[in-house]
BATOR-394093 format. One record per residue (C-alpha): residue number from 1; x negated, y, z negated. Coordinates in steps of 0.2 Angstrom, whole numbers. Example, Ala and Ser with C-alpha at 12.3 -4.5 7.8 and 13.67 -1.06 7.14 Angstrom:
2
+-----+-------+-------+-------+
: pos :    c1 :    c2 :    c3 :
+-----+-------+-------+-------+
:   1 :   -62 :   -22 :   -39 :
:   2 :   -68 :    -5 :   -36 :
+-----+-------+-------+-------+
//
This chain:
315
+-----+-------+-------+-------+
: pos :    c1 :    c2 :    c3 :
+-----+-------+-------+-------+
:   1 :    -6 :  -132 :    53 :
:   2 :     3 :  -131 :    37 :
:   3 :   -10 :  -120 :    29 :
:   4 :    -7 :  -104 :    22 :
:   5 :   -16 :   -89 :    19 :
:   6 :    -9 :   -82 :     1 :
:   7 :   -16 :   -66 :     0 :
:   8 :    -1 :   -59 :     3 :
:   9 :     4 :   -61 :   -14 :
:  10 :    -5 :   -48 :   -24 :
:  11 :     5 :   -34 :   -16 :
:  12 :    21 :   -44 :   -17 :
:  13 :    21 :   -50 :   -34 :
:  14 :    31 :   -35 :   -41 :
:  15 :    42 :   -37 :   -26 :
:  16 :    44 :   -56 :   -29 :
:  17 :    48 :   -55 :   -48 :
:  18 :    63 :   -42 :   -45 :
:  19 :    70 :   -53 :   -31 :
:  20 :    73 :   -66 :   -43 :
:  21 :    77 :   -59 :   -58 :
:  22 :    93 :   -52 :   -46 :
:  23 :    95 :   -71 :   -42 :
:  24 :    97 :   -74 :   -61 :
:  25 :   108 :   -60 :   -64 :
:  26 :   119 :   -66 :   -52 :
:  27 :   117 :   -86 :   -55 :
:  28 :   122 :   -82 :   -73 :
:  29 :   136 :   -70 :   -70 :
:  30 :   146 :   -85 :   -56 :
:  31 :   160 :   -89 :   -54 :
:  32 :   160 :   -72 :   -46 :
:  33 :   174 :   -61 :   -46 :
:  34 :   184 :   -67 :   -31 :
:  35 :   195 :   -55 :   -24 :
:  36 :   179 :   -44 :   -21 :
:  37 :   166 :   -56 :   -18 :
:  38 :   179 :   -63 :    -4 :
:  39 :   179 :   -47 :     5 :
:  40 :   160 :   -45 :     4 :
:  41 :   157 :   -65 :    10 :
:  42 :   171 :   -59 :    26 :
:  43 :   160 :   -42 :    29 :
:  44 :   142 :   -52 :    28 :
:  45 :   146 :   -65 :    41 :
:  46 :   154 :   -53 :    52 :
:  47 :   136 :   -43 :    49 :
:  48 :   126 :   -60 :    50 :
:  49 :   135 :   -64 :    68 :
:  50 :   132 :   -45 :    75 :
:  51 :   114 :   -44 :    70 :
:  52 :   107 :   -62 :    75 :
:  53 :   118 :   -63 :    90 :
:  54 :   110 :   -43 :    95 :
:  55 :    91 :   -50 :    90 :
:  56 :    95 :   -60 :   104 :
:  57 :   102 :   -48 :   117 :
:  58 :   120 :   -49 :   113 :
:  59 :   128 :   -31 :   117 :
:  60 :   145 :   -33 :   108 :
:  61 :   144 :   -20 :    94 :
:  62 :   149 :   -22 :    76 :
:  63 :   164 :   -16 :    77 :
:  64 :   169 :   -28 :    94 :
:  65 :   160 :   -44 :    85 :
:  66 :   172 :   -41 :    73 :
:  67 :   188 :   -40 :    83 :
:  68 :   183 :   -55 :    93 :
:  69 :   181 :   -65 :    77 :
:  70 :   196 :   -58 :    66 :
:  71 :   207 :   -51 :    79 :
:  72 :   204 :   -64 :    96 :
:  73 :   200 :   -49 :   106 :
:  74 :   192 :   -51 :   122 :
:  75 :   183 :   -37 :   124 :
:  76 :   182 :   -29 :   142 :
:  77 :   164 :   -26 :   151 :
:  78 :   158 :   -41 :   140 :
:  79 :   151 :   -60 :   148 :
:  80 :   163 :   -74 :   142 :
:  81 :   142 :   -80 :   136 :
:  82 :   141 :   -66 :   123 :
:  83 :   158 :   -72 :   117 :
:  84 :   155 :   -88 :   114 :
:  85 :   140 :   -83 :   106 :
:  86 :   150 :   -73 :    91 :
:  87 :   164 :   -87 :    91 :
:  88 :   150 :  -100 :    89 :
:  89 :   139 :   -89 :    76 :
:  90 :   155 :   -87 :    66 :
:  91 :   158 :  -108 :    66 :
:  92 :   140 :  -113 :    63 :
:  93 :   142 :  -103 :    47 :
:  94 :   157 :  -110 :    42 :
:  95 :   149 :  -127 :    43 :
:  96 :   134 :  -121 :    34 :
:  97 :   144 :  -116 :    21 :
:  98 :   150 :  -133 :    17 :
:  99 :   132 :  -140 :    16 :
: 100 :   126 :  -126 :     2 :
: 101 :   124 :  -133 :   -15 :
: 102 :   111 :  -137 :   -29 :
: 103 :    97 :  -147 :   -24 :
: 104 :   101 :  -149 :    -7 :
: 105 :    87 :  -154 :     4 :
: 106 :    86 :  -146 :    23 :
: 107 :    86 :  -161 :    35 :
: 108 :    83 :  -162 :    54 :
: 109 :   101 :  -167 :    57 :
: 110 :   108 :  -152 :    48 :
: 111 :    98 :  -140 :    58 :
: 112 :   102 :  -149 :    74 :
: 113 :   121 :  -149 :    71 :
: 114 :   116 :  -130 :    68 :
: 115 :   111 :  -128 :    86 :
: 116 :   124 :  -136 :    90 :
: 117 :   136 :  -125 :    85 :
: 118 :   127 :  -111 :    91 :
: 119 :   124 :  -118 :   111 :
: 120 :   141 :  -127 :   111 :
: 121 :   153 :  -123 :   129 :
: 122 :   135 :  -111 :   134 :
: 123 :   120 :  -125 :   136 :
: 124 :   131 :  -141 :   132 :
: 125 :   117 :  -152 :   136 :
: 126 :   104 :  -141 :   129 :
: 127 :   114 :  -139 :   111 :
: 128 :   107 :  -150 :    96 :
: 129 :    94 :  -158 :   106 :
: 130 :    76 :  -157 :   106 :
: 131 :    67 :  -149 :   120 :
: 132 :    59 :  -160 :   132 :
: 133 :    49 :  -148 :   142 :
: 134 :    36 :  -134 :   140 :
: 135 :    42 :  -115 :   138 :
: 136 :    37 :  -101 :   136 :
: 137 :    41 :   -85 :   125 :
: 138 :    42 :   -66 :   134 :
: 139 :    34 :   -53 :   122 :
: 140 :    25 :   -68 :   109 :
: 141 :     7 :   -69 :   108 :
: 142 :     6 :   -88 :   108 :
: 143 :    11 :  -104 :   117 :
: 144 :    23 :  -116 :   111 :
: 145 :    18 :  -134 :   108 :
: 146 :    18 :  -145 :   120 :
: 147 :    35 :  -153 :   123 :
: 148 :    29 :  -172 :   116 :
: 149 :    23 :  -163 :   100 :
: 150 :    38 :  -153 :    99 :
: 151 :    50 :  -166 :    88 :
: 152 :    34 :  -173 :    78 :
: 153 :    31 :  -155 :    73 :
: 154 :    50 :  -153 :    68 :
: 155 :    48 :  -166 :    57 :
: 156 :    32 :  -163 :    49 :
: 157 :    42 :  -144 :    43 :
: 158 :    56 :  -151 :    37 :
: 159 :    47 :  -165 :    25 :
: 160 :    34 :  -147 :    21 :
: 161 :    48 :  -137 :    13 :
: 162 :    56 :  -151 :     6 :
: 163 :    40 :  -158 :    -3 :
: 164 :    33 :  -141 :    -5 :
: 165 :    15 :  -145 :    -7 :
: 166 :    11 :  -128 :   -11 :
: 167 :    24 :  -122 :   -22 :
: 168 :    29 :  -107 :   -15 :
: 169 :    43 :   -97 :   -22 :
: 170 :    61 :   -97 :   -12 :
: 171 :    57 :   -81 :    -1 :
: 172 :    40 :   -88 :     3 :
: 173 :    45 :  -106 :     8 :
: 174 :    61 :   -99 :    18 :
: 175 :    47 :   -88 :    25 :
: 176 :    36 :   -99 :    30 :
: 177 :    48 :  -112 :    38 :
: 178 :    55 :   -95 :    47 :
: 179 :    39 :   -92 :    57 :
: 180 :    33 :  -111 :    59 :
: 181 :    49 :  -114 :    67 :
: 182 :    48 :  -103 :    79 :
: 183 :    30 :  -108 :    81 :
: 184 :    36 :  -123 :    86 :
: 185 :    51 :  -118 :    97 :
: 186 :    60 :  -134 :    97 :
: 187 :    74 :  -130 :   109 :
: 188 :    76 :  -121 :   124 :
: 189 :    87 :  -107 :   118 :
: 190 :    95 :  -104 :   102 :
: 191 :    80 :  -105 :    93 :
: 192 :    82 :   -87 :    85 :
: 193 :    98 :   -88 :    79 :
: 194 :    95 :  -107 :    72 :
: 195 :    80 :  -104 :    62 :
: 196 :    90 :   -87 :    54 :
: 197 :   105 :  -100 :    50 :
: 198 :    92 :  -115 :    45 :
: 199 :    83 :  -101 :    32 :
: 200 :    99 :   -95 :    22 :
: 201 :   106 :  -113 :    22 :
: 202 :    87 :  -115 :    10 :
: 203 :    91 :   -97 :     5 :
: 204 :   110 :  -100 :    -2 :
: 205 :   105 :  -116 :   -11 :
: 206 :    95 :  -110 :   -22 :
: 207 :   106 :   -97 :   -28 :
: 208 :   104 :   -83 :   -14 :
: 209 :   114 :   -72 :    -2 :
: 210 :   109 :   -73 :    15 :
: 211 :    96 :   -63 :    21 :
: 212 :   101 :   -55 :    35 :
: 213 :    88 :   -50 :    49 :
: 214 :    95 :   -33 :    54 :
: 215 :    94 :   -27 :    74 :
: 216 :    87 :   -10 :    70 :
: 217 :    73 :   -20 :    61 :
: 218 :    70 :   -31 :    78 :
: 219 :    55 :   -22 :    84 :
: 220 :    48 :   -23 :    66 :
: 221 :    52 :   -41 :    64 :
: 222 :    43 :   -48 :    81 :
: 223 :    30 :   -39 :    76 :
: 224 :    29 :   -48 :    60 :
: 225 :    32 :   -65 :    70 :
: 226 :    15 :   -59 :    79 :
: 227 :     6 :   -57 :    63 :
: 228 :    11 :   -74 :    58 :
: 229 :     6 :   -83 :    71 :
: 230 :   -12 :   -75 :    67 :
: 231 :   -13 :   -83 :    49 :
: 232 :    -6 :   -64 :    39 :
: 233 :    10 :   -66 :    32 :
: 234 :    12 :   -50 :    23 :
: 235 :    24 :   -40 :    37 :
: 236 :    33 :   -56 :    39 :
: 237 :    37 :   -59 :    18 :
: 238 :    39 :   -41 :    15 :
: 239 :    54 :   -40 :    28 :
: 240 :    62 :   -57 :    20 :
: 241 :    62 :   -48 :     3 :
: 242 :    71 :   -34 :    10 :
: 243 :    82 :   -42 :    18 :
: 244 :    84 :   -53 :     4 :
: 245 :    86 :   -37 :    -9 :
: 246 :   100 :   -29 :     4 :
: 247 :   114 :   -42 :     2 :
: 248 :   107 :   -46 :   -17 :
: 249 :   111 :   -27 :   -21 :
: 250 :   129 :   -29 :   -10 :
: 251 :   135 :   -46 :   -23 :
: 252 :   127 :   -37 :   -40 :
: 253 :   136 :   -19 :   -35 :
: 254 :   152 :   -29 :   -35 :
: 255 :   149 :   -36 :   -55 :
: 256 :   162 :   -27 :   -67 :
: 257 :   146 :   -22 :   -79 :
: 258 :   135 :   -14 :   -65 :
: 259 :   129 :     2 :   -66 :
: 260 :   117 :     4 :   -51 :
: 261 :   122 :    17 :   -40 :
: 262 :   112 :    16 :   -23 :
: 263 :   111 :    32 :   -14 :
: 264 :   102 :    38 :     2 :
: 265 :    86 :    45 :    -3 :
: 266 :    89 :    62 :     0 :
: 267 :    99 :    62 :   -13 :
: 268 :    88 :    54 :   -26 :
: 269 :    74 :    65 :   -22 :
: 270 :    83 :    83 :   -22 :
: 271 :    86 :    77 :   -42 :
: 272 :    73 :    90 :   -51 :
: 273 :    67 :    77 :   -63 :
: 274 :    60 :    67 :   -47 :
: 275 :    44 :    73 :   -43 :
: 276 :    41 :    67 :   -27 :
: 277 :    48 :    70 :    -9 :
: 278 :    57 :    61 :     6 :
: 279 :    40 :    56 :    14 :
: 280 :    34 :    46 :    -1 :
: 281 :    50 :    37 :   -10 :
: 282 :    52 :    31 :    10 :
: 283 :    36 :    23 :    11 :
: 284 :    39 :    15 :    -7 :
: 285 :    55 :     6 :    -2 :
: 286 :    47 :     2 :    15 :
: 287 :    33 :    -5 :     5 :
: 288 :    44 :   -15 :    -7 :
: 289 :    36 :    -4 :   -21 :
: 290 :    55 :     0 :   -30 :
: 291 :    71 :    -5 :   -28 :
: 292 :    80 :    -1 :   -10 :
: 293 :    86 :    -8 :     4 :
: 294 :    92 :    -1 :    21 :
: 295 :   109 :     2 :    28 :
: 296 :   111 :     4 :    45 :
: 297 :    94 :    16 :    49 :
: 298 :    93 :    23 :    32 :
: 299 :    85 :    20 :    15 :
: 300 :    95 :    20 :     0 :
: 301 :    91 :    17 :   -18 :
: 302 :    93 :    22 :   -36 :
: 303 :    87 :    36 :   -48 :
: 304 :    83 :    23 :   -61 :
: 305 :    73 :    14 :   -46 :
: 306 :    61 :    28 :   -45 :
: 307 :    61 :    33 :   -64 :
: 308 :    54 :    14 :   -67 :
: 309 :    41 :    17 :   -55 :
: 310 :    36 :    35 :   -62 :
: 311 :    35 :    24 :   -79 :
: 312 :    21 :    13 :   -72 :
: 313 :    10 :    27 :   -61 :
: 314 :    14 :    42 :   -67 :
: 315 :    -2 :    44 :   -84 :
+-----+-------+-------+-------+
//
């Protein structure tokens, strides 16, 4: 079960090495200014709760997830369900926030209490237990284990990414326990928006933002999920770096010293010393081949991005 096929790396390695040099920037650079890395924490688990909670079929948009967990609105046309789904998102990350810290190990009672949280006043006797029956998953290209196994398997994950037998990287062991997770399927609901809170609990340990799954990306990432579950990891890792790189990018923009400046790639391409077009800077950030990360629909990224990849292809 726990075997993996690796050949993902080859295309990744640049991708990989990028990511965490970030991560050293911005480990070396805390404590982190405060007044501007509190208002980016507030904004990302505002974006955190909106995208997970609308993965999942939530239709509160951005703006109403946000005046239901800052202002206490109830928003009109909206089920009580999807409510308590933002109000629950909101706590569950609260309390993730006080388990982060150096060398913390992932345990099944932390990831219960996660689910919890996220099922607490909707499935109140479904909420931080083990499922004790089969299900099945609408859209996936497999079956979940049987309902016996279920608990055994859970197990088995969290003592894999804790002993790490072989030694993936941050992104590749949050990536991994991800889709094995799901795989397993060890609740009834919450399942989606547990594994996404269990992952950047890993993620934040070591030194990361959270990685946030974006809604506009879902199609993308069930697909991903469906490649997984055939033995090829590639979609699925490429999309954690990405995600990964979004909110990395968000924290080092805020450093006093930074001089990136992201810009939709338009932008970057009309620039007469950039030789290529739209089309092809696109596919390279889809790719993971420069620097870039999306907001909302759109690609955005840095002149000095795409100068540092004309240094290494352009003879």
């Amino acid at each position: 079960m726990w075997s993996i096929d690796l050949s993902y790396r080859k295309d990744l390695a640049s991708t990989f090495s990028r990511l965490e040099e970030k991560v050293d920037v911005l480990r070396s650079a805390r404590p982190l200014p405060s007044a501007a890395i509190s208002k980016i924490k507030e904004a990302l688990q505002i974006e955190w709760t909106y995208n997970s909670n609308s993965i999942e079929g939530n239709t509160l948009s951005l703006r109403e997830t946000q005046m239901v967990l800052q202002e206490g609105v109830t928003i009109k046309g909206k089920s009580l369900r999807e409510h308590f789904e933002a109000k629950n998102h909101e706590t569950a990350i609260h309390h993730l926030y006080t388990l982060v810290k150096d060398g913390y190990k992932l345990t099944s009672h932390d990831v219960l209490a996660l689910h919890g949280f996220v099922l607490r006043s909707i499935e109140d006797e479904h909420a931080g237990r083990i499922r004790n029956a089969g299900v099945r998953i609408s859209g996936a290209n497999f079956t979940p284990p049987n309902a016996r196994k279920a608990s055994e398997l859970f197990d088995e994950l969290i003592a894999f990414v804790n002993s790490n037998p072989l030694r993936l990287n941050n992104i590749e062991l949050a990536t991994v326990f991800h889709h094995k997770f799901v795989w397993i399927h060890p609740f009834f609901d919450g399942n989606g928006r547990t594994v996404r809170l269990a992952m950047n609990l890993m993620f934040m340990s070591e030194g990361y933002p959270p990685a946030i799954i974006l809604k506009n990306d879902r199609k993308k990432y069930y697909e991903a999920l469906n490649q997984a579950n055939k033995g090829n990891y590639q979609k699925l890792m490429l999309l954690m770096c990405q995600a990964s790189e979004r909110t990395l990018n968000i924290y080092l923009s805020a450093l006093p010293d930074t001089d990136e400046d992201y810009q939709p790639i338009t932008n970057i391409v009309s620039d007469p010393s950039i030789p290529y077009g739209q089309e092809y800077v696109s596919l390279l950030a889809r790719q993971g081949k420069i620097d870039a990360h999306k907001e909302g629909r759109n690609w955005v990224t840095t002149k000095k991005a795409v100068e540092a990849y004309m240094k290494n292809h352009l003879k």
